[in-house]
C-alpha positions as CSV (number, residue, x, y, z in Angstrom):
1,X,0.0,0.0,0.0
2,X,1.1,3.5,-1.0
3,X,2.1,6.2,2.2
4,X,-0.2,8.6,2.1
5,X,1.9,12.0,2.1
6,X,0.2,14.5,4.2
7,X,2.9,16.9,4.5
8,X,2.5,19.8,1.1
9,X,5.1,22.5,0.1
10,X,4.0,25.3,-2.0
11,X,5.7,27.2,-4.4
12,X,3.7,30.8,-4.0
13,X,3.0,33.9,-6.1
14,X,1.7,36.9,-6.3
15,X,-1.6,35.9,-8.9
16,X,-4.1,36.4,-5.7
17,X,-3.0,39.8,-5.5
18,X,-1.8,41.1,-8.8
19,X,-4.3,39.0,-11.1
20,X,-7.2,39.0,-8.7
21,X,-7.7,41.8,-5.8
22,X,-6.1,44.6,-7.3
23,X,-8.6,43.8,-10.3
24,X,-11.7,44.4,-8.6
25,X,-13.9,47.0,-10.3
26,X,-16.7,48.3,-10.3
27,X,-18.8,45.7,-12.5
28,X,-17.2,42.6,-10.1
29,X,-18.6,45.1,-7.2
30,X,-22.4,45.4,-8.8
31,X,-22.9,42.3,-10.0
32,X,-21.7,40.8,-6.8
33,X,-21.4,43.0,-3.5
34,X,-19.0,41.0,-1.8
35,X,-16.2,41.9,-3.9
36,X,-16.9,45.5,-2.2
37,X,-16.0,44.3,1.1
38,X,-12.9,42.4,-0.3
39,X,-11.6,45.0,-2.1
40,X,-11.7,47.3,0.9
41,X,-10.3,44.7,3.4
42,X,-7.3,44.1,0.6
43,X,-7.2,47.8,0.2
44,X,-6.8,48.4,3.7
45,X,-4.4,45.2,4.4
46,X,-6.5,43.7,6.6
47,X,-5.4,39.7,6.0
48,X,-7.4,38.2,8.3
49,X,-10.9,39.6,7.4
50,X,-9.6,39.0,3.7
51,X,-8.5,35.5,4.3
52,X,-12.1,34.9,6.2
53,X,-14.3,36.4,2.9
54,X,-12.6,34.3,0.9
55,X,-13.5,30.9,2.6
56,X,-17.4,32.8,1.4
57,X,-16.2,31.9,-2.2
58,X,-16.0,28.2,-4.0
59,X,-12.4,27.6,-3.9
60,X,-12.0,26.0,-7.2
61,X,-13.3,29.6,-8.5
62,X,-10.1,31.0,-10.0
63,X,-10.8,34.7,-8.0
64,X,-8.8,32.5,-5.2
65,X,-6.0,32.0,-6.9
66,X,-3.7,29.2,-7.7
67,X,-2.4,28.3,-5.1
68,X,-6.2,27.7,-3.1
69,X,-7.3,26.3,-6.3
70,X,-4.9,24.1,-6.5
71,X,-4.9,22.8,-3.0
72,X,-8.3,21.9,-3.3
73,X,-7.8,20.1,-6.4
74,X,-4.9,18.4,-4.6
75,X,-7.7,17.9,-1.5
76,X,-10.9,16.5,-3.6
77,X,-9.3,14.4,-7.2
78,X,-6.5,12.7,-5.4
79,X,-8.8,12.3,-2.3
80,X,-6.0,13.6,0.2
81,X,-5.8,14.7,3.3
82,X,-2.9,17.8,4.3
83,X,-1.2,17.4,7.9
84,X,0.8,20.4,7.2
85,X,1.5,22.9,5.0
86,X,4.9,25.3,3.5
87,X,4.0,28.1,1.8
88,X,7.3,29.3,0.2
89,X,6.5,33.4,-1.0
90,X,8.9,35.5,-2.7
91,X,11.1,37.9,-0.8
92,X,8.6,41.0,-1.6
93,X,6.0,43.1,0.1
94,X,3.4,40.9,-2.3
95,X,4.8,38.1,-1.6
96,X,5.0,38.0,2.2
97,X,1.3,39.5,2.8
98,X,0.0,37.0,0.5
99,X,1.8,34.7,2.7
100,X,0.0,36.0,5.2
101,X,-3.3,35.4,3.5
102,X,-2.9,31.8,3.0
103,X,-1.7,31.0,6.2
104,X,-5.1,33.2,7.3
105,X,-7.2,31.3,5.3
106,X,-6.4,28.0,5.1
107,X,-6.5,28.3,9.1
108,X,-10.1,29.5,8.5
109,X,-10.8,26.2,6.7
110,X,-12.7,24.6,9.7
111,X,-13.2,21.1,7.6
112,X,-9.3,20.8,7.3
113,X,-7.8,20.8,10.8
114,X,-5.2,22.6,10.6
115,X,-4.1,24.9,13.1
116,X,-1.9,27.8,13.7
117,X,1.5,25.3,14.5
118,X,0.1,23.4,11.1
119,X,0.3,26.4,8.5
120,X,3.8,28.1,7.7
121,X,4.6,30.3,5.1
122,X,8.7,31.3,4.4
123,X,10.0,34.1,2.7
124,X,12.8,32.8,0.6
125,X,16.0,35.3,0.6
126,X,16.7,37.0,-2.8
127,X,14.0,35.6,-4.4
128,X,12.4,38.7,-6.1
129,X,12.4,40.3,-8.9
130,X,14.1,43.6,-8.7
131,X,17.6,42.4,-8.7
132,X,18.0,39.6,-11.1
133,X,21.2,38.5,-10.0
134,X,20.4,38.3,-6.7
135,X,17.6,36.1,-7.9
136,X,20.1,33.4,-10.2
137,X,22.4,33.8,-7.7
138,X,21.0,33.3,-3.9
139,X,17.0,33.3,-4.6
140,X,16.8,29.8,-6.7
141,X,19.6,28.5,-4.3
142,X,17.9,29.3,-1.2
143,X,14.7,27.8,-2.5
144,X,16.7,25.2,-3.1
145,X,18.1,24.8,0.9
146,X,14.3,25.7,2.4
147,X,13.1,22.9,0.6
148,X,15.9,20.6,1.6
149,X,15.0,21.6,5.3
150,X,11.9,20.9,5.3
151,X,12.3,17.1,3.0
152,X,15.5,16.5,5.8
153,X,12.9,17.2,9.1
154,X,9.7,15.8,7.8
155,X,11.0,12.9,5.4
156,X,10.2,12.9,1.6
157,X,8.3,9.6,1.7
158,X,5.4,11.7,3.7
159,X,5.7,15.0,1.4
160,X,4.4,16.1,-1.9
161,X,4.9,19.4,-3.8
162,X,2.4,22.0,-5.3
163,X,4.4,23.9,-7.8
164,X,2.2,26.0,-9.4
165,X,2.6,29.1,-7.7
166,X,5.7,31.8,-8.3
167,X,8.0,32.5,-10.9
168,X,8.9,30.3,-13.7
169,X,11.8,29.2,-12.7
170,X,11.0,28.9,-9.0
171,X,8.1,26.2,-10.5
172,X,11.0,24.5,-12.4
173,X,13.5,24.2,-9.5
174,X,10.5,22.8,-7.3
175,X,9.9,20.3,-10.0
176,X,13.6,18.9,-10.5
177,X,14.0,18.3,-7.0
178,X,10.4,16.4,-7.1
179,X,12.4,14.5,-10.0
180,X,15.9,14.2,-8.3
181,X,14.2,13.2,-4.8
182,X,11.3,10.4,-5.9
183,X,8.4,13.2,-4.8
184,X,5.8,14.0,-6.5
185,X,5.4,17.4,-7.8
186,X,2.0,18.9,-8.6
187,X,1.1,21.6,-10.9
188,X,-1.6,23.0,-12.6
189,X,-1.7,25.9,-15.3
190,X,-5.1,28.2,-15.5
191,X,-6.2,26.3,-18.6
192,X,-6.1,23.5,-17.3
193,X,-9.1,21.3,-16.4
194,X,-7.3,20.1,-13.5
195,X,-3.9,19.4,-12.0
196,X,-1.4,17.2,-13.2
197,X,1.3,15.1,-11.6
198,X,5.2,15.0,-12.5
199,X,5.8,11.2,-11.6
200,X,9.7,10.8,-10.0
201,X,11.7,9.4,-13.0
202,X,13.6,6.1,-12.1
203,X,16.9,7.3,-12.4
204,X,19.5,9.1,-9.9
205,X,22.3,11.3,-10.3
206,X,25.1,10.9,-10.5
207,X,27.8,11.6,-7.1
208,X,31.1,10.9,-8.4
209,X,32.0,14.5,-9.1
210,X,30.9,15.5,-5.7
211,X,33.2,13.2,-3.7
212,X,36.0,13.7,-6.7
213,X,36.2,17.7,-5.5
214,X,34.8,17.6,-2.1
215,X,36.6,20.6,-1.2
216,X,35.3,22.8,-3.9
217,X,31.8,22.1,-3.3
218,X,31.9,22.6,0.2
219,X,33.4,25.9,0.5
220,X,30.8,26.8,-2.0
221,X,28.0,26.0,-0.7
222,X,29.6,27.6,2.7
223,X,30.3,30.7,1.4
224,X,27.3,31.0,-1.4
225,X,30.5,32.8,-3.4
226,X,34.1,33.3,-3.8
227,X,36.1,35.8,-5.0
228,X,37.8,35.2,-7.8
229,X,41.5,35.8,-5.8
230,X,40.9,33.8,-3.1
231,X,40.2,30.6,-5.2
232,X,43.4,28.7,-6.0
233,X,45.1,28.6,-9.0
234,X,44.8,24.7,-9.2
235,X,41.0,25.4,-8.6
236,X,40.5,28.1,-11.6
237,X,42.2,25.7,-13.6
238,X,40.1,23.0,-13.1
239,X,37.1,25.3,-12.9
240,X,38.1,26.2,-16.8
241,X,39.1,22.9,-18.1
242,X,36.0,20.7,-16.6
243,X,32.9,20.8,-18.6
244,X,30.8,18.9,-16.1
245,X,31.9,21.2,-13.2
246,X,30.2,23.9,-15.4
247,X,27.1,22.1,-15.1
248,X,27.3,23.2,-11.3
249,X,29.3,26.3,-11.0
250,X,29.5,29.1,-12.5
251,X,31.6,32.8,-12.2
252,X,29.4,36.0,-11.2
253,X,30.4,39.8,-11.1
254,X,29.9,41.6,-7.8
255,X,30.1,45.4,-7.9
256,X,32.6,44.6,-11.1
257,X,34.7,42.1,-9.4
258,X,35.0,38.2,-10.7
259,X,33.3,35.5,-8.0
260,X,32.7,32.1,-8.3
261,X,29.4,30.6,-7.2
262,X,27.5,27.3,-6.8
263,X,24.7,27.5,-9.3
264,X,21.3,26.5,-8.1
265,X,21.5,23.1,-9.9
266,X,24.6,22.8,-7.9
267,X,23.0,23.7,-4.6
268,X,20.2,21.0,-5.4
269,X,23.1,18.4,-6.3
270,X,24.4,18.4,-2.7
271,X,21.3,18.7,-1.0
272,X,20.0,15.5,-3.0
273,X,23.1,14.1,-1.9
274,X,22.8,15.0,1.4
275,X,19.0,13.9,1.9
276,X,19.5,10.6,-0.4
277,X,22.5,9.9,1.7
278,X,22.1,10.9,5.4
279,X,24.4,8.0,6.2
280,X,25.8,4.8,4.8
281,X,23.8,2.3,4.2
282,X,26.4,-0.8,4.8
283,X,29.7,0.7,6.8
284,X,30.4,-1.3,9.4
285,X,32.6,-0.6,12.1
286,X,35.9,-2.3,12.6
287,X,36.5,-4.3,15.2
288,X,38.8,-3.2,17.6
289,X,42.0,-6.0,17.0
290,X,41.8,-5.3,13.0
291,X,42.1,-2.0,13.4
292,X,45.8,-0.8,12.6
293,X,47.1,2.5,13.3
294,X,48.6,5.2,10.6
295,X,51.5,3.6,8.5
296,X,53.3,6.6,7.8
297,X,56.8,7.0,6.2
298,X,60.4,9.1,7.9
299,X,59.6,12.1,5.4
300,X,59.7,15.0,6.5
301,X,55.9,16.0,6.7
302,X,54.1,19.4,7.6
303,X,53.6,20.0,11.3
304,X,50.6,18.4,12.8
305,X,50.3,16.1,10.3
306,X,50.5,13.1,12.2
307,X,48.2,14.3,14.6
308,X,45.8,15.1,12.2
309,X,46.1,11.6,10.5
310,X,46.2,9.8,14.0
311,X,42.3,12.1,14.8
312,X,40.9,10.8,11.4
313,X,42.0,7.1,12.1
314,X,40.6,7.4,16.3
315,X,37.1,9.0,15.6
316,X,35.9,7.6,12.8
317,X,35.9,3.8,13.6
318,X,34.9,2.6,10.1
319,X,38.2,3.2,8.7
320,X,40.8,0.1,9.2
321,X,44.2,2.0,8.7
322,X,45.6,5.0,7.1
323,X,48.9,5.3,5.1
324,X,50.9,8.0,3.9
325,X,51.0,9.1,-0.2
326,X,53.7,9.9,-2.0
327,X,53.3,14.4,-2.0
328,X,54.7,15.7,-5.2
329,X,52.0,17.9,-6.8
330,X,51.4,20.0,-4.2
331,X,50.0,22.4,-6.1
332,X,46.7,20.8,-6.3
333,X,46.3,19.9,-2.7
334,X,43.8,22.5,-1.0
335,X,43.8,21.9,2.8
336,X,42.1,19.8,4.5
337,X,40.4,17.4,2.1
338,X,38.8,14.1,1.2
339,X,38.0,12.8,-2.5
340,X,37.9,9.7,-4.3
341,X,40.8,9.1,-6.7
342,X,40.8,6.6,-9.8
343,X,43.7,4.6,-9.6
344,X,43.6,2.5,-12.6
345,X,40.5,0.5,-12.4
346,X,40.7,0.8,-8.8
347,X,39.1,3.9,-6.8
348,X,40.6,5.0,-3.5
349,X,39.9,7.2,-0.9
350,X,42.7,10.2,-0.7
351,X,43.2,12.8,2.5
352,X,45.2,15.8,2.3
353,X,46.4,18.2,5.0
354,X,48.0,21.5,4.6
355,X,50.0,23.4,7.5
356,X,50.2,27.4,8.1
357,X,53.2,27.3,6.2
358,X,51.4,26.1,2.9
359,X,53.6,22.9,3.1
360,X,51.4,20.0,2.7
361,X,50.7,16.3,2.0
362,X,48.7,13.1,1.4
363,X,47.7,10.1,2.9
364,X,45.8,7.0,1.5
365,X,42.3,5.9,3.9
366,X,41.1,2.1,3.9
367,X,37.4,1.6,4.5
368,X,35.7,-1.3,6.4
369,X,33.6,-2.2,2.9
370,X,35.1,0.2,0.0
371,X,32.0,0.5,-2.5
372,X,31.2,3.4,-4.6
373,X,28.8,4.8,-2.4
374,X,30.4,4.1,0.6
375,X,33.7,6.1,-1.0
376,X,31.2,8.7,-2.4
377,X,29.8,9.1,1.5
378,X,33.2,8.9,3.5
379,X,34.5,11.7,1.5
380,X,31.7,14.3,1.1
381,X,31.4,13.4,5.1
382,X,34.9,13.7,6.0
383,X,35.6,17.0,4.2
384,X,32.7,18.3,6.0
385,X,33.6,17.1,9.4
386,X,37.6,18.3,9.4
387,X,37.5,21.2,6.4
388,X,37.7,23.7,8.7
389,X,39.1,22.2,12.0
């Protein structure tokens, strides 16, 4: 039997008000008086009393809306029931009051049972439309994290997402992460007889990248951007030679000066990973008498970095032994990293370590069970967990 998901995020836009109650005239108001007493309560930005004379109308009638309309389809066709819901609004006046209205309304809706703790609506940061590259650059990615918050805390096997509300590309975003995380994604267009559903499609991306340039992805999605002369010289190159990292990042101009940014397809690729992969699924532990300590050569290494080995190997009790790399190259090691290396046909797992004195070096980590994914988890998880200690 099929979970029911009772748990809805909505993508939200500004048709209630722009489309709707800022069209009222004076027809609406003499063929209906109603309309009089909404217009003045929407005039006078009084949400509540708005929110309750619109439960008075049918709220498949499109004067609600799409995102009531919606719901309601969502409610009655699929024969649902909503525990909770996420109303995601843009990072505008409009956006936030209609916020408001929603969360008024839908509280209104006596027959639902949902209360004040059961109804939230988030402005998303940057998303608005005044500033474009605010939007690309922090708006789409912070939709992006808000929706990753809530899938992490609630679980996507109980949530579904309504993305017909808001910009374009705020719909699209909402409906490749549906895609990338196995939930369904609702939407449905004003012509349109009634909604439709965006089934999951049975594939899954693809991590390797990810745990190949740990390091660069994290500071990333830290920092949201960085400029151009703090990145490294082995990390422009790469950035400039990689096609598929272009798929992910991309370079931005601040106030004319050159950063480099996750793109908001990059922000969804580590929060899918992240939520697909919240841990291993089989990494066992080592037991204690197969457990060797750091194999490390006489050469002369940077200071601390046997300590820092010797930290890795005693707190993480998956790994079986650590052993020291040959460090010519330097030039690409940056800091305190993990990635997975191709050797051959064989992949490894590959630490690096870099002192104050930019002297720095490598050091090979064995796993319990060394699959892809295990490989793929270790070192997204490492790098996160030592990066900046």
């Amino acid at each position: 039997m099929v979970k029911e998901r009772n748990i809805l995020i909505c993508t939200v836009g500004t048709s209630l008000f722009e489309s709707n109650l800022k069209r009222i005239d004076d027809k609406m108001i003499e063929d209906d008086k109603k309309y009089e007493k909404i217009k003045f309560a929407f005039e006078g930005k009084r949400w509540d009393e708005l929110a309750s004379l619109l439960t008075e109308i049918n709220p498949k009638d499109r004067f609600c809306g799409a995102e009531i309309n919606t719901i309601e389809e969502y409610l009655s066709k699929k024969n649902m029931s909503i525990e909770r819901i996420f109303f995601l609004v843009s990072d505008t006046e409009d956006g936030e009051n209609t916020g408001k209205v929603l969360k008024s309304y839908f509280k209104k809706r006596k027959e639902l049972k949902l209360g004040e703790k059961d109804i939230e609506y988030r402005v998303i940061k940057d998303l608005q439309d005044k500033e474009p590259k605010k939007f690309k650059i922090y708006g789409l990615r912070n939709l992006v994290r808000e929706i990753g918050d809530i899938i992490s805390k609630y679980g996507k096997e109980n949530i579904a997402i309504d993305a017909t509300g808001g910009y374009k590309a705020q719909i699209a975003m909402a409906v490749i992460i549906g895609q990338a995380l196995d939930i369904p994604v609702y939407y449905k267009h004003e012509r349109f007889s009634e909604i439709i559903n965006f089934a999951p499609l049975p594939i899954s991306l693809d991590y390797d990248l990810l745990s190949k340039y740990s390091y660069l992805f994290f500071d990333l999605e830290k920092n949201m951007q960085i400029p151009y002369e703090k990145f490294s010289e082995s990390s422009i190159e790469l950035y400039q030679d990689n096609e598929k990292l272009k798929l992910f990042l991309e370079e931005v101009e601040i106030d004319q000066e050159k950063w480099f940014s996750l793109n908001a397809i990059g922000q969804l690729y580590i929060t899918s990973f992240n939520l697909r992969y919240p841990k291993p699924v089989d990494l066992p532990e080592v037991k204690k008498e197969e457990r060797k300590e750091p194999s490390l050569t006489d050469d002369h290494f940077p200071k601390g970095f046997n300590d820092y080995v010797k930290k890795v190997w005693l707190e993480n009790k998956y790994i079986k032994t650590i052993k020291s790399l040959p460090y010519d190259k330097q030039k690409s090691i940056n800091g305190k990293e993990f990635y997975v290396y191709d050797k051959g046909e064989e992949k490894i797992l590959v630490g690096t370590y870099e002192d104050k004195d930019n002297f720095k070096a490598r050091f090979r980590v064995f796993l319990s069970k060394e699959t892809r994914e295990n490989l793929n988890w270790v070192a997204v998880n490492l790098t996160s967990k030592y990066r900046d200690n």
